[in-house]
mmJSON file of the N, C-alpha and C atoms, coordinates in Angstrom:
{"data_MODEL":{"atom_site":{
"group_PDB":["ATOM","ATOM","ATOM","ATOM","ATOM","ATOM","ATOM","ATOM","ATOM","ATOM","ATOM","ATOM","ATOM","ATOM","ATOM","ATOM","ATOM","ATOM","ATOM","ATOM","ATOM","ATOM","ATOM","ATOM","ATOM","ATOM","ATOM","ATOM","ATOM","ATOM","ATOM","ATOM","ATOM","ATOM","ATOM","ATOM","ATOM","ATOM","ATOM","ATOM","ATOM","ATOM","ATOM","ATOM","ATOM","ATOM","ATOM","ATOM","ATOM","ATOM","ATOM","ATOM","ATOM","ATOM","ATOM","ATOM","ATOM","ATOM","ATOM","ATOM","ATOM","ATOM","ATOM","ATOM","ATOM","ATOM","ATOM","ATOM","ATOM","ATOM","ATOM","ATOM","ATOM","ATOM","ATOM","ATOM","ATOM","ATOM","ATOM","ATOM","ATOM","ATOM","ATOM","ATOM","ATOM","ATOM","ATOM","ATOM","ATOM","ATOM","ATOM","ATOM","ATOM","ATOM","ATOM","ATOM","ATOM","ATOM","ATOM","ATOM","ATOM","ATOM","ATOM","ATOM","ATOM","ATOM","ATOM","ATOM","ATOM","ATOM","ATOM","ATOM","ATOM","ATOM","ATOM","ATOM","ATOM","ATOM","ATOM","ATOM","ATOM","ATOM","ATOM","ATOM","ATOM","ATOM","ATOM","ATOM","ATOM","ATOM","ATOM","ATOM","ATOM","ATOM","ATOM","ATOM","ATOM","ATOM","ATOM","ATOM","ATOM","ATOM","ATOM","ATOM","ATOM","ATOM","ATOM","ATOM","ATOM","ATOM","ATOM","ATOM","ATOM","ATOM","ATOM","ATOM","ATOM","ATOM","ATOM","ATOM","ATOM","ATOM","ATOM","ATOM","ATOM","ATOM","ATOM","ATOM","ATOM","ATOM","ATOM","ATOM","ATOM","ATOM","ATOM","ATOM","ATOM","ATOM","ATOM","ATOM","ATOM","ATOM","ATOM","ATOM","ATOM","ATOM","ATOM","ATOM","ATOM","ATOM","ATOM","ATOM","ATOM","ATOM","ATOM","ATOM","ATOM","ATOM","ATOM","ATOM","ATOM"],
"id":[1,2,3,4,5,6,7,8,9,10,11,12,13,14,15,16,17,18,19,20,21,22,23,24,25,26,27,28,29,30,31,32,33,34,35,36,37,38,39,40,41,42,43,44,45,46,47,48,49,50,51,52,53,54,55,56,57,58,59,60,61,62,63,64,65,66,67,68,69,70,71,72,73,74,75,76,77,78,79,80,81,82,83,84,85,86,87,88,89,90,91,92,93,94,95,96,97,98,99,100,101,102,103,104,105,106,107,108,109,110,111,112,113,114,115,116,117,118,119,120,121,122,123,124,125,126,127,128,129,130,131,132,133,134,135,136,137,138,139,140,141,142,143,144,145,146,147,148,149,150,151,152,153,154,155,156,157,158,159,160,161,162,163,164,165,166,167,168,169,170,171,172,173,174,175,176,177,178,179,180,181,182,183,184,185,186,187,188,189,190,191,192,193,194,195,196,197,198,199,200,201],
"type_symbol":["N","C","C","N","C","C","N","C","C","N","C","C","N","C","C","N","C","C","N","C","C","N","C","C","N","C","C","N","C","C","N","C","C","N","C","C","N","C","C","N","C","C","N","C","C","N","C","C","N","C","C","N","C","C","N","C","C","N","C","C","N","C","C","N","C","C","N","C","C","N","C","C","N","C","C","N","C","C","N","C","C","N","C","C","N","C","C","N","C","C","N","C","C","N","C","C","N","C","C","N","C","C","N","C","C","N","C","C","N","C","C","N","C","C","N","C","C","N","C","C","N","C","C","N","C","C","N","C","C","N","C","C","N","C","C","N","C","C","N","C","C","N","C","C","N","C","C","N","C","C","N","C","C","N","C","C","N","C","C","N","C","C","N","C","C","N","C","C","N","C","C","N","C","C","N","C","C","N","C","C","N","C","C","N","C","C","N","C","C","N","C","C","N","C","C","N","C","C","N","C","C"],
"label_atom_id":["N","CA","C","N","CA","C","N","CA","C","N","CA","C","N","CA","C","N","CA","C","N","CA","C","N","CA","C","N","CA","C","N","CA","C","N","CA","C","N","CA","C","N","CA","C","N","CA","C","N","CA","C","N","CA","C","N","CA","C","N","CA","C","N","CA","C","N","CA","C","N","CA","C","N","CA","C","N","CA","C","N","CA","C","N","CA","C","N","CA","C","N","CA","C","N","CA","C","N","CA","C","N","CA","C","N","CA","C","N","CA","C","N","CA","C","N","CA","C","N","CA","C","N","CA","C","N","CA","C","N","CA","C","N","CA","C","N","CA","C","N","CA","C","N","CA","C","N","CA","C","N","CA","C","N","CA","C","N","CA","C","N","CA","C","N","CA","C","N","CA","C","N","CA","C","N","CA","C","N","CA","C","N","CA","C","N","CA","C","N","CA","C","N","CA","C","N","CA","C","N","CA","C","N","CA","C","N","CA","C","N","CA","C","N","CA","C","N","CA","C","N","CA","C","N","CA","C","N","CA","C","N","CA","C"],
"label_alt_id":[null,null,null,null,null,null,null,null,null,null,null,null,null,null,null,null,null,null,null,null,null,null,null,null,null,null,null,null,null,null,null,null,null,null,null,null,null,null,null,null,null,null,null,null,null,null,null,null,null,null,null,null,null,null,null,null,null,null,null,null,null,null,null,null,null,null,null,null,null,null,null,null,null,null,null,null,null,null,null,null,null,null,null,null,null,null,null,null,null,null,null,null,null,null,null,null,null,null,null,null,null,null,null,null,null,null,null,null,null,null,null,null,null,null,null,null,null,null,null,null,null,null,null,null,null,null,null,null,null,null,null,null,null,null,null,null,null,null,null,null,null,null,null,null,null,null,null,null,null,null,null,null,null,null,null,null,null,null,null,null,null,null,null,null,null,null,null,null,null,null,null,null,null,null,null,null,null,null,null,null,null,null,null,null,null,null,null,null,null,null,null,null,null,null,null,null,null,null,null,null,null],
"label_comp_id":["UNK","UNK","UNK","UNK","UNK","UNK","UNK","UNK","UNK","UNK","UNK","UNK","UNK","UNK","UNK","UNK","UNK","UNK","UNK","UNK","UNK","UNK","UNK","UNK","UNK","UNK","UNK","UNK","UNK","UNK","UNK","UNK","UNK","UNK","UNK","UNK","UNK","UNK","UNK","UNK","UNK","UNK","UNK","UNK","UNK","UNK","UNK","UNK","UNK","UNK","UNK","UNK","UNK","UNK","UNK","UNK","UNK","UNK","UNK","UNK","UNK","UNK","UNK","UNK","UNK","UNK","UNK","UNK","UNK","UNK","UNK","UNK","UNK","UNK","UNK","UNK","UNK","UNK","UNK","UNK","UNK","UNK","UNK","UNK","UNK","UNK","UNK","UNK","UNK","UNK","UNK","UNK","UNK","UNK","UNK","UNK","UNK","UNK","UNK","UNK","UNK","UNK","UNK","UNK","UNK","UNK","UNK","UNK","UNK","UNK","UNK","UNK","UNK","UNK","UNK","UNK","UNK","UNK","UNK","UNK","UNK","UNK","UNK","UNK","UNK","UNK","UNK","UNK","UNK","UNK","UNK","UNK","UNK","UNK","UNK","UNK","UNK","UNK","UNK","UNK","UNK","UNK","UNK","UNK","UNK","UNK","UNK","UNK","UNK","UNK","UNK","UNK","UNK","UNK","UNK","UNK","UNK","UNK","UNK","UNK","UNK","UNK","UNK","UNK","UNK","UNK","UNK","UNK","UNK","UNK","UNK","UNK","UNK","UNK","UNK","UNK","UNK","UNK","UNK","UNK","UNK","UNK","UNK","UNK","UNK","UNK","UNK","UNK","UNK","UNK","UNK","UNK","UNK","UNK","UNK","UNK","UNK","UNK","UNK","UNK","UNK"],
"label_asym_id":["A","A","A","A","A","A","A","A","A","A","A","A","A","A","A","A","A","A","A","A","A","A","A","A","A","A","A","A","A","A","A","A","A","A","A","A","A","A","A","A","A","A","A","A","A","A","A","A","A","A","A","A","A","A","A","A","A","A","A","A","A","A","A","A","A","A","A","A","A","A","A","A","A","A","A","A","A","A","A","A","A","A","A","A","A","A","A","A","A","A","A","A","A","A","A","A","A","A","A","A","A","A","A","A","A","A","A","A","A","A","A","A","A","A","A","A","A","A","A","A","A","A","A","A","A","A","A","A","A","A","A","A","A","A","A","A","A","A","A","A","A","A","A","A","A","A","A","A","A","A","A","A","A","A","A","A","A","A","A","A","A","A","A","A","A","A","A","A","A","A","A","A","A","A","A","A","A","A","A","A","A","A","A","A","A","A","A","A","A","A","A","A","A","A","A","A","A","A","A","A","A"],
"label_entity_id":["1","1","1","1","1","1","1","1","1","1","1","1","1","1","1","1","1","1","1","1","1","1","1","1","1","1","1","1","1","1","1","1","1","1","1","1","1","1","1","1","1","1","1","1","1","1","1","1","1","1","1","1","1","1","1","1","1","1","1","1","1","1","1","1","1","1","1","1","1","1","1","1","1","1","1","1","1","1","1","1","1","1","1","1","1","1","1","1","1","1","1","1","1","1","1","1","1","1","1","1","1","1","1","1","1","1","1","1","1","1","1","1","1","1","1","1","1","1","1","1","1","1","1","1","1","1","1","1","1","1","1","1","1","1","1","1","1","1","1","1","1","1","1","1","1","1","1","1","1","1","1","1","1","1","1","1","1","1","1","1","1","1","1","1","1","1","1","1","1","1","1","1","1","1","1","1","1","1","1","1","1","1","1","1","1","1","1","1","1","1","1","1","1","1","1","1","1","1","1","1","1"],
"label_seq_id":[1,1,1,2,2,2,3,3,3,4,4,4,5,5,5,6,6,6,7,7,7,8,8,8,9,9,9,10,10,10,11,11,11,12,12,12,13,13,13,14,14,14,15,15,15,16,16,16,17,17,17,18,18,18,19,19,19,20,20,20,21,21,21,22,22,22,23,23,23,24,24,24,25,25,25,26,26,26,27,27,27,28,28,28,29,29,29,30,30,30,31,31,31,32,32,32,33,33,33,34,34,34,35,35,35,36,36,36,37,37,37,38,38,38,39,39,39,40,40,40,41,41,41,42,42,42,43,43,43,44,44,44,45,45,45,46,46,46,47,47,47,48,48,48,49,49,49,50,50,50,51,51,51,52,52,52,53,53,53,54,54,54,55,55,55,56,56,56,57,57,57,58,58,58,59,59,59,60,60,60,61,61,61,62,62,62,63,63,63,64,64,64,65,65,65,66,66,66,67,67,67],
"pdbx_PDB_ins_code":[null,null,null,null,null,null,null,null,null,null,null,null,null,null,null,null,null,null,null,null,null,null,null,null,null,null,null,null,null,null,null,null,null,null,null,null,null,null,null,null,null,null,null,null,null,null,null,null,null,null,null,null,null,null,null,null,null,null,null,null,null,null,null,null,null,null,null,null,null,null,null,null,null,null,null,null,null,null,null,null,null,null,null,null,null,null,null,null,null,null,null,null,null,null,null,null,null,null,null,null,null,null,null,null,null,null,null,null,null,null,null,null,null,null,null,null,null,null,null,null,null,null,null,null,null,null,null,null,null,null,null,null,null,null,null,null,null,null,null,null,null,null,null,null,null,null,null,null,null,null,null,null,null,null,null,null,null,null,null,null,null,null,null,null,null,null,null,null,null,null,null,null,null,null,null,null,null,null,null,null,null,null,null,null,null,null,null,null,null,null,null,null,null,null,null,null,null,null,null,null,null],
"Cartn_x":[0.836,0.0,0.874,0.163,1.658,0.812,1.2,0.621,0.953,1.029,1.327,0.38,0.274,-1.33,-0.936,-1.806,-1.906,-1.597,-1.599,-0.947,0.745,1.331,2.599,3.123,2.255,2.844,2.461,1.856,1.424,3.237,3.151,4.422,6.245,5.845,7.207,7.057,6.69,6.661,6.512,6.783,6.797,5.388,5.079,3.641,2.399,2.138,1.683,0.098,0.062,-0.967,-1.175,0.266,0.372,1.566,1.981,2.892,4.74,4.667,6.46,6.614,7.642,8.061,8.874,9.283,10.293,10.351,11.107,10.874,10.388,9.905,9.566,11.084,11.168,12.165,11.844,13.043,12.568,13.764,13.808,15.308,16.623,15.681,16.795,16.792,16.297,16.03,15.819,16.811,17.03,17.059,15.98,16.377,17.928,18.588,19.616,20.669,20.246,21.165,20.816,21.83,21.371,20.574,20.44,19.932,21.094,21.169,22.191,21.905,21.407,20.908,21.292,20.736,20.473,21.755,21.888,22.851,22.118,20.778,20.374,19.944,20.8,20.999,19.637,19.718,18.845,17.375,17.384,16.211,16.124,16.978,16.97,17.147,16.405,16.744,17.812,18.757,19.812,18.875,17.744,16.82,16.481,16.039,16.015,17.179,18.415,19.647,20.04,19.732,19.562,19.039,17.836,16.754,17.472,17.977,18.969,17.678,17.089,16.286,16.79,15.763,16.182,15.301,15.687,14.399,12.926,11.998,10.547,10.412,11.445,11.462,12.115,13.169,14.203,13.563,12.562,11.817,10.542,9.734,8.827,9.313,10.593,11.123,11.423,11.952,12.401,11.197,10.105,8.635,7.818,8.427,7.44,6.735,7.51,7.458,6.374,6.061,5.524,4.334,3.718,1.751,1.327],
"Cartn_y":[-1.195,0.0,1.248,2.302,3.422,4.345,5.14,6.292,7.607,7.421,8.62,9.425,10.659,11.563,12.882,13.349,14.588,16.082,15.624,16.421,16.2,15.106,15.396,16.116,16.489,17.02,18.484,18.653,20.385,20.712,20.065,20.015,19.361,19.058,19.029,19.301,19.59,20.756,22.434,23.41,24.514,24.877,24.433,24.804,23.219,22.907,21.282,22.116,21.197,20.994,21.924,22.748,23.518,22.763,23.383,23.276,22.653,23.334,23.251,21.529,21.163,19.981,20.497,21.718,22.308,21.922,21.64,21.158,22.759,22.199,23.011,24.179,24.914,25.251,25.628,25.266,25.104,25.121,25.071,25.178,24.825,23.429,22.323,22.406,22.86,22.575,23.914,24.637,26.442,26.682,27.599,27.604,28.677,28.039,28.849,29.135,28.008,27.779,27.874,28.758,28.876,27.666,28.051,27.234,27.34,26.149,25.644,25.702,26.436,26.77,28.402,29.202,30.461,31.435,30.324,30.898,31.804,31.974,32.91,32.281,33.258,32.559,32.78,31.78,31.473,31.082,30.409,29.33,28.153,27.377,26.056,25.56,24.749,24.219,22.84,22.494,21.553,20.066,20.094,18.855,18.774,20.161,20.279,19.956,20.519,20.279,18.88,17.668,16.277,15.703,16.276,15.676,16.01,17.076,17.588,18.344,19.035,20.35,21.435,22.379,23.556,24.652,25.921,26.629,26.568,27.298,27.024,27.829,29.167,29.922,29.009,28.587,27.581,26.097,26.051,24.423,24.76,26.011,26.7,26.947,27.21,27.308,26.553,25.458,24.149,23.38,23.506,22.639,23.783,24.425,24.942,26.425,26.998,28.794,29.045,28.094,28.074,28.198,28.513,28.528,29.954],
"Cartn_z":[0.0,0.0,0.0,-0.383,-0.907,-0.111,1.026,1.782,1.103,-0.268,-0.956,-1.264,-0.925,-1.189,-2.052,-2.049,-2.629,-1.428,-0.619,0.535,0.08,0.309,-0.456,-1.511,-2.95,-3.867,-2.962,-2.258,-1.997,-0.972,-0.32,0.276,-0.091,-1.327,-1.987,-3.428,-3.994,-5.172,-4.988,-5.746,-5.967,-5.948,-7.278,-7.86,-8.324,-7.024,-6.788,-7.964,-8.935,-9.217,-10.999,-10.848,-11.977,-12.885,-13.571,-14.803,-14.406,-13.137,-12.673,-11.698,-12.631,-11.772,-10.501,-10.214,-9.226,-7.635,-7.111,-5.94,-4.69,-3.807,-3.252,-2.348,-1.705,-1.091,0.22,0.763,2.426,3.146,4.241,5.323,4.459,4.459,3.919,2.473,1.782,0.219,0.018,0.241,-0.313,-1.638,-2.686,-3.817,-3.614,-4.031,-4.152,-5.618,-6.195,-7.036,-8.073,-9.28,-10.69,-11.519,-12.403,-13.394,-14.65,-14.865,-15.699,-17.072,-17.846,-19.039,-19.119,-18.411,-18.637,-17.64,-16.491,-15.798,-14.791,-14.394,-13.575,-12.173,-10.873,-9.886,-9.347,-8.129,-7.22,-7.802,-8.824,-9.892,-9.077,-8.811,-8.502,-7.072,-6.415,-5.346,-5.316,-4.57,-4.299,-5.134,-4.375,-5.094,-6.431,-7.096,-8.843,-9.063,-9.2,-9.782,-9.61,-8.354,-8.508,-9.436,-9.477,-10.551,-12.043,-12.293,-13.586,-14.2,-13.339,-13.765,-14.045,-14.973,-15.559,-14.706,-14.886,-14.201,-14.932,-14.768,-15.385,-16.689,-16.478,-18.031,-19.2,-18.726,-19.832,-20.28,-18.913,-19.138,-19.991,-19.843,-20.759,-22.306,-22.434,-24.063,-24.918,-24.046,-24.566,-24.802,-24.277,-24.683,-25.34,-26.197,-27.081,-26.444,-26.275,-25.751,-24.731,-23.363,-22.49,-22.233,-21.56,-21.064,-21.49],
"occupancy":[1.0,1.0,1.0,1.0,1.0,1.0,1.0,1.0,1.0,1.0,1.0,1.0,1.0,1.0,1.0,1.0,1.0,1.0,1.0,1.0,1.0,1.0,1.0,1.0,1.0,1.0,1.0,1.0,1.0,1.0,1.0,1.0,1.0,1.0,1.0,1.0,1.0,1.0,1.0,1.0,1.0,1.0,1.0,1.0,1.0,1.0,1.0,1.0,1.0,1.0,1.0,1.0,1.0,1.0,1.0,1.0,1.0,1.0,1.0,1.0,1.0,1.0,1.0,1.0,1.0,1.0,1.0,1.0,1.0,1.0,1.0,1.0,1.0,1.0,1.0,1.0,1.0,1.0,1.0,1.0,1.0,1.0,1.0,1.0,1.0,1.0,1.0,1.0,1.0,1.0,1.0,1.0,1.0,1.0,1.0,1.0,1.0,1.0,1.0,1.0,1.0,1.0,1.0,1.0,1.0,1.0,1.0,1.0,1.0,1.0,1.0,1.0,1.0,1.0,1.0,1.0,1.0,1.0,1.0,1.0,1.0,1.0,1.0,1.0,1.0,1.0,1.0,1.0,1.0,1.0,1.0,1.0,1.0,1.0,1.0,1.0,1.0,1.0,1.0,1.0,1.0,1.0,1.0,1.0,1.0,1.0,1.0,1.0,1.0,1.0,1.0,1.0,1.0,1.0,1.0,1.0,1.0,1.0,1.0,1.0,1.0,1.0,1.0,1.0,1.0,1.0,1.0,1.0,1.0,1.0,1.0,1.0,1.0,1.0,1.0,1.0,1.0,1.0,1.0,1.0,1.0,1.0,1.0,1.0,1.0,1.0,1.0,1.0,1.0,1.0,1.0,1.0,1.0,1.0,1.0,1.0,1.0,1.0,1.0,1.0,1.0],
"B_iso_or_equiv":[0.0,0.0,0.0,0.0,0.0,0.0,0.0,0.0,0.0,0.0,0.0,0.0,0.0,0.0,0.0,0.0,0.0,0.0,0.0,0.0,0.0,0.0,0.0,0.0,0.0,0.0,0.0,0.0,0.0,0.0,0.0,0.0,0.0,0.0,0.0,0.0,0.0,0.0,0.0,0.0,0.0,0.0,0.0,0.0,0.0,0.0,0.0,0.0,0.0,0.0,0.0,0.0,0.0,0.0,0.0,0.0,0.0,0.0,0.0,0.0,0.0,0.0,0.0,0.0,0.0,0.0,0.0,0.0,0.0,0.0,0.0,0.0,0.0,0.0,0.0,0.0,0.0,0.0,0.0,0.0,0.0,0.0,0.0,0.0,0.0,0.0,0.0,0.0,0.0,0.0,0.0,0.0,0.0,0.0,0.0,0.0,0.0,0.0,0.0,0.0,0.0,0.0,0.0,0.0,0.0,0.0,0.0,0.0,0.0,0.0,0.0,0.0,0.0,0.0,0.0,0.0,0.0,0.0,0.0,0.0,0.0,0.0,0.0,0.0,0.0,0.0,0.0,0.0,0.0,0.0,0.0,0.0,0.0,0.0,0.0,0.0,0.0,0.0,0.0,0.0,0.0,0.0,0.0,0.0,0.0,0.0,0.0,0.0,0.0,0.0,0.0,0.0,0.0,0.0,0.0,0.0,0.0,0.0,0.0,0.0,0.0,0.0,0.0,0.0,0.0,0.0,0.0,0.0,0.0,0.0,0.0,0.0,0.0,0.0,0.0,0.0,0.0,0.0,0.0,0.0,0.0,0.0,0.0,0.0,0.0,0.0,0.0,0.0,0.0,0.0,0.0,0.0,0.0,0.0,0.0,0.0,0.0,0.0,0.0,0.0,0.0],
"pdbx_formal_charge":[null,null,null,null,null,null,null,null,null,null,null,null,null,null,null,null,null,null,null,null,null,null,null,null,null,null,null,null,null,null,null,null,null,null,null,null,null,null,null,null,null,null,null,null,null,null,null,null,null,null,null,null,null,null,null,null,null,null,null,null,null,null,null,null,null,null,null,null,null,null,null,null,null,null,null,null,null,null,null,null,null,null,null,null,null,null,null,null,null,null,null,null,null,null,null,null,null,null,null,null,null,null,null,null,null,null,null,null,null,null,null,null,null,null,null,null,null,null,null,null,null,null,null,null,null,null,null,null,null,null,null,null,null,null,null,null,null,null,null,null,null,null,null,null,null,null,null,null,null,null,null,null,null,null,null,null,null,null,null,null,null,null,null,null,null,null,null,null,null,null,null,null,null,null,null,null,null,null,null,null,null,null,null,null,null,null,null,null,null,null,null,null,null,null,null,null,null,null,null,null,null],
"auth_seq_id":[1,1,1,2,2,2,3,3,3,4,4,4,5,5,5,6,6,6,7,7,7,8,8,8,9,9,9,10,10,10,11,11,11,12,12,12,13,13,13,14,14,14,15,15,15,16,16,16,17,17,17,18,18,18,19,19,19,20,20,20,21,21,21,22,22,22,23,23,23,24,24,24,25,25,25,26,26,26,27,27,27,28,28,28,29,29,29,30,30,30,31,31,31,32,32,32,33,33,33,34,34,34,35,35,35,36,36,36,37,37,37,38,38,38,39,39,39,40,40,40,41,41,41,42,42,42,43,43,43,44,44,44,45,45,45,46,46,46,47,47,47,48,48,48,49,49,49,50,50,50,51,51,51,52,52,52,53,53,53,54,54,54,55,55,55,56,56,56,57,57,57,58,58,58,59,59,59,60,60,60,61,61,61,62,62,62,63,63,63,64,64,64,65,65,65,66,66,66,67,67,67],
"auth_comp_id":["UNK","UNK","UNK","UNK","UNK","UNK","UNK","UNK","UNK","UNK","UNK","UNK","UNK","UNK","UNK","UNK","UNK","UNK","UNK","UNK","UNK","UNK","UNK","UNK","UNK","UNK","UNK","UNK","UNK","UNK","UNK","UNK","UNK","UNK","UNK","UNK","UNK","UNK","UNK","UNK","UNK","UNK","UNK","UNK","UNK","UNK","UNK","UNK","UNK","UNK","UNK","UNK","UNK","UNK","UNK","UNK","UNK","UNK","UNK","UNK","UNK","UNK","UNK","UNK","UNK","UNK","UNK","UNK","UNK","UNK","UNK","UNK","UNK","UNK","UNK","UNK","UNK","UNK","UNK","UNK","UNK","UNK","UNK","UNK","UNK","UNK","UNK","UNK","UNK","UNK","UNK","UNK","UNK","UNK","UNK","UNK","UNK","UNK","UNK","UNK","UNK","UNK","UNK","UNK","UNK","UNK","UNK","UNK","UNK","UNK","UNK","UNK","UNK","UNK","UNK","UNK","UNK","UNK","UNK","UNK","UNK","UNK","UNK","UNK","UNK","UNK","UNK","UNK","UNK","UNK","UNK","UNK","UNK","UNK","UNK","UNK","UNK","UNK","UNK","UNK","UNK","UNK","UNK","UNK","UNK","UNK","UNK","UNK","UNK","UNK","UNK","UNK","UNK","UNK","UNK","UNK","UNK","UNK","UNK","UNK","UNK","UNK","UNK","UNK","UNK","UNK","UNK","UNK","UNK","UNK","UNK","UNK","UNK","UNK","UNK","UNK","UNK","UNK","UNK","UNK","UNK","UNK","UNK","UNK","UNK","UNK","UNK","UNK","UNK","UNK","UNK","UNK","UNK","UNK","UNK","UNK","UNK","UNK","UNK","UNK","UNK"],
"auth_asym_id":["A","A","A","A","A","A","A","A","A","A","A","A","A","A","A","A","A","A","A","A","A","A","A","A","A","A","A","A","A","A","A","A","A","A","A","A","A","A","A","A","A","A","A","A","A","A","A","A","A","A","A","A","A","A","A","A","A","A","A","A","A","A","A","A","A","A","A","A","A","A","A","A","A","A","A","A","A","A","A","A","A","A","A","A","A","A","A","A","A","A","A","A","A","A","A","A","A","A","A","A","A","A","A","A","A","A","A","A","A","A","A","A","A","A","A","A","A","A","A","A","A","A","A","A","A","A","A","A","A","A","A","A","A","A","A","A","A","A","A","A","A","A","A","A","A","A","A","A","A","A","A","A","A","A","A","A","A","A","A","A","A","A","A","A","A","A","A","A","A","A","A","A","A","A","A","A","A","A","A","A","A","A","A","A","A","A","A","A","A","A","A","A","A","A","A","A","A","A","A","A","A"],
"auth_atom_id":["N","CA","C","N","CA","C","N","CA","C","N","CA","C","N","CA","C","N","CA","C","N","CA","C","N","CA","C","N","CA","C","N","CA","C","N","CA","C","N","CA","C","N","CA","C","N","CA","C","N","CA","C","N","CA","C","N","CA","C","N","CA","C","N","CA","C","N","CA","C","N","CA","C","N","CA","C","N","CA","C","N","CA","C","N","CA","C","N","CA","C","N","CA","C","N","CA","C","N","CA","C","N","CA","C","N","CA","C","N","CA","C","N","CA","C","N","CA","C","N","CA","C","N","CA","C","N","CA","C","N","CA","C","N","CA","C","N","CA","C","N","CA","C","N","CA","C","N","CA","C","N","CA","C","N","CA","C","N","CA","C","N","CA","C","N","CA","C","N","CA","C","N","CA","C","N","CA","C","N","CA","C","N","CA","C","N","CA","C","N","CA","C","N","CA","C","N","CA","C","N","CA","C","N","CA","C","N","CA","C","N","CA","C","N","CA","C","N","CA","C","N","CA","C","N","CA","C","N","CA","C","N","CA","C"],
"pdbx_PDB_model_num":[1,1,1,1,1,1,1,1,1,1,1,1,1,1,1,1,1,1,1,1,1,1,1,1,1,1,1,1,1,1,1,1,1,1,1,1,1,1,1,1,1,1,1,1,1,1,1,1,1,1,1,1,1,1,1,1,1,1,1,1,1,1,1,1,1,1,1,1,1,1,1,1,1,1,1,1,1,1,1,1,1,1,1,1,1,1,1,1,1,1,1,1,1,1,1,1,1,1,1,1,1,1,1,1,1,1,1,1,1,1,1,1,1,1,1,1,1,1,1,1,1,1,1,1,1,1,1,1,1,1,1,1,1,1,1,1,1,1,1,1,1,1,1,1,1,1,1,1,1,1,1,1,1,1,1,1,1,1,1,1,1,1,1,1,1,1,1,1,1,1,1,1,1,1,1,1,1,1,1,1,1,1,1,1,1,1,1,1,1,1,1,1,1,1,1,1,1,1,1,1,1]
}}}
């Protein structure tokens, strides 16, 4: 059985329920860190850059010039 809910994505995503895979940011999971495409700091949290995420403008261009 998987105790996985929808209370989780609200609390570890950015934008639970919208467009951004981005992790959420928090104590421990500071966005701090550029985004590796565009070079513009403080886009990414320690957990996106695991995942080998881009920020949401660069991830919006690359799928076809965004929402």
């Amino acid at each position: 059985m998987n105790d996985y809910s929808d209370y989780d994505d609200r609390i570890m995503f950015a934008d639970p329920g919208g467009h951004s895979a981005l992790r959420a940011s928090s104590k421990s999971n500071p966005r701090n860190l550029p985004c590796p495409n565009c070079k513009q700091p403080n886009r990414l949290t320690p957990a996106d850059v695991a995942a080998g995420y881009q920020c949401n403008t660069c991830a919006d261009m690359a799928e076809g010039g965004g929402y």
